[in-house]
TILUMSE-479162 format. One record per residue: x, z, y of N, C-alpha, C in turn. Coordinates in steps of 0.1 Angstrom, whole numbers, plus 5000, padded with zeros to 4 digits. Last residue first. Layout:
residues N
X  Z  Y  X  Z  Y  X  Z  Y
...
end
This chain:
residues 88
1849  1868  1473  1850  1853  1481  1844  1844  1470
1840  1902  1461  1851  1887  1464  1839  1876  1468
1821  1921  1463  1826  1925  1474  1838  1909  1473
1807  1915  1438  1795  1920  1450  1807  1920  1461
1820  1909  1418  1809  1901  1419  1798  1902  1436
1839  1932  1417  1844  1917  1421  1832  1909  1427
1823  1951  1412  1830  1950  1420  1836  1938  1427
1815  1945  1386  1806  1948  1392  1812  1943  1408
1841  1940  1375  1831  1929  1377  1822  1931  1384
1850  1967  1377  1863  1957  1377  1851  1948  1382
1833  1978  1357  1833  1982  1374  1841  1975  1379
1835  1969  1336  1818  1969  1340  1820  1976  1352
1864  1976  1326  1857  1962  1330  1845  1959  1335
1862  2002  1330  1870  1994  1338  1864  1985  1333
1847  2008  1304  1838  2014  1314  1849  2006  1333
1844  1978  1284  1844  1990  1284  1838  1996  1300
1813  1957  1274  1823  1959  1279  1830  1970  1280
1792  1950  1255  1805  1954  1248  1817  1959  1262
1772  1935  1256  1770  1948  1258  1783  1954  1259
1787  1914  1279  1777  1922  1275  1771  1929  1260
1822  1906  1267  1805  1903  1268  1801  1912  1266
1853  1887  1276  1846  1899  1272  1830  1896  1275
1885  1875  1278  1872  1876  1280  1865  1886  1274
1915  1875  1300  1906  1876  1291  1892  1879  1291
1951  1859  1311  1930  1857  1312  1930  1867  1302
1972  1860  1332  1969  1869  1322  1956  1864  1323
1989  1857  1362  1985  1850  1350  1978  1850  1336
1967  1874  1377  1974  1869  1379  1972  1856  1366
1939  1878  1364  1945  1887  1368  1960  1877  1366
1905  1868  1355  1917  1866  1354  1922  1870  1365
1881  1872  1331  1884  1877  1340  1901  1872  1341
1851  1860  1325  1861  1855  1324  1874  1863  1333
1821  1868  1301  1827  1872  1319  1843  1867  1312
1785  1869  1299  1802  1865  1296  1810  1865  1307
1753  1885  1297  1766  1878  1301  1778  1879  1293
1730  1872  1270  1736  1885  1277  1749  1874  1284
1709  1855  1261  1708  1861  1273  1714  1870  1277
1717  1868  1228  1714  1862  1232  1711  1868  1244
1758  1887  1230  1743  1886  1226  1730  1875  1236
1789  1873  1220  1781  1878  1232  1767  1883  1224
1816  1862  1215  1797  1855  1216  1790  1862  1221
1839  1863  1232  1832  1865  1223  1819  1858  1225
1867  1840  1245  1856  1845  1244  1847  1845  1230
1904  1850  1230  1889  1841  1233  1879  1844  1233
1913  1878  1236  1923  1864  1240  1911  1854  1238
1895  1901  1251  1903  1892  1243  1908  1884  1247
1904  1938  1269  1897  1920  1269  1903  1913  1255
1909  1958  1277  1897  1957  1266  1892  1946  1266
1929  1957  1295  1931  1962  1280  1923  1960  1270
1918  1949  1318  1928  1938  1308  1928  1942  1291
1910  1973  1330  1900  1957  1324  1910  1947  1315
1936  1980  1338  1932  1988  1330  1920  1981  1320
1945  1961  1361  1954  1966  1346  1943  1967  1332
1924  1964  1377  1923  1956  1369  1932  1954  1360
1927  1994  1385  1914  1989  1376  1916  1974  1368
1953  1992  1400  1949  1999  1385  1940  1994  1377
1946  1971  1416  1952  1969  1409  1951  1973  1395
1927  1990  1433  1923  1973  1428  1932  1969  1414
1946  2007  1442  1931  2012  1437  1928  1999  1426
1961  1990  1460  1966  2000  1446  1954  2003  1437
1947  1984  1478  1957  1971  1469  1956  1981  1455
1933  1995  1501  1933  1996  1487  1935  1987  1477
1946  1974  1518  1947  1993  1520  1943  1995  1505
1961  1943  1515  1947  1953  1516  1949  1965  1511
1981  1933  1505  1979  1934  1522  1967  1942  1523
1970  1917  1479  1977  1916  1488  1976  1921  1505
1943  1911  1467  1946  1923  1469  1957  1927  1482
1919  1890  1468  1933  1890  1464  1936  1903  1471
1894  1884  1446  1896  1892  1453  1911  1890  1457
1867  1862  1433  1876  1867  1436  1884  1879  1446
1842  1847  1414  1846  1854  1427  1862  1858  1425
1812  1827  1404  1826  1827  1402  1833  1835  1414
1786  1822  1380  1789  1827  1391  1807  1829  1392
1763  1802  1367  1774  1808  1364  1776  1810  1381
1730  1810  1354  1737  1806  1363  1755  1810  1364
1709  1817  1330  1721  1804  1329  1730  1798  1336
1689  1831  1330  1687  1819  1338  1699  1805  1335
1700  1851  1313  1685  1845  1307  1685  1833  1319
1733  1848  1305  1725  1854  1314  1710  1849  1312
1761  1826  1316  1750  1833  1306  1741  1840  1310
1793  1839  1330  1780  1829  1325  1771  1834  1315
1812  1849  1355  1804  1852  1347  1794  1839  1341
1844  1856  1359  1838  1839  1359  1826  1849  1353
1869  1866  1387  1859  1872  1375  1847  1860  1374
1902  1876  1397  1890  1867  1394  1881  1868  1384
1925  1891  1414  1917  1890  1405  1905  1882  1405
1958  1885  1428  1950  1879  1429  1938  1883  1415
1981  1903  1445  1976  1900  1432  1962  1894  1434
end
């Protein structure tokens, strides 16, 4: 499975873009769950967000959704954290 996570916004305005593919990796399972679980609290179109706050684009196979600072739940703000510090 392949997760991907787009962030933009932010007071500098840099977009950042990562991934993970899961396949074949010891903690496939772990990966997976969480990003089931980030899906649930996503929309189908990006919100607006607050000023200087991020946007995040998260896509999980075929499936997108979006979501924004402050609002994330507690799987999507470790789903991204994650993605952003340990994908490609």
């Amino acid at each position: 499975m392949r997760i991907q996570v787009s962030r933009t916004g932010g007071f500098a305005g840099i977009a950042r873009h990562r991934e993970v593919e899961t396949t074949g990796r010891p903690d496939a399972a772990e990966w997976e769950a969480l990003a089931e679980a980030a899906l649930t609290g996503g929309r189908d179109s990006p919100p607006a967000g607050v000023p200087d706050g991020f946007r995040y684009r998260i896509t999980i196979g075929d499936r997108t959704v979006y979501c924004a600072d402050p609002d994330l739940t507690g799987a999507q703000r470790t789903l991204i954290s994650r993605i952003l510090k340990e994908g490609a």
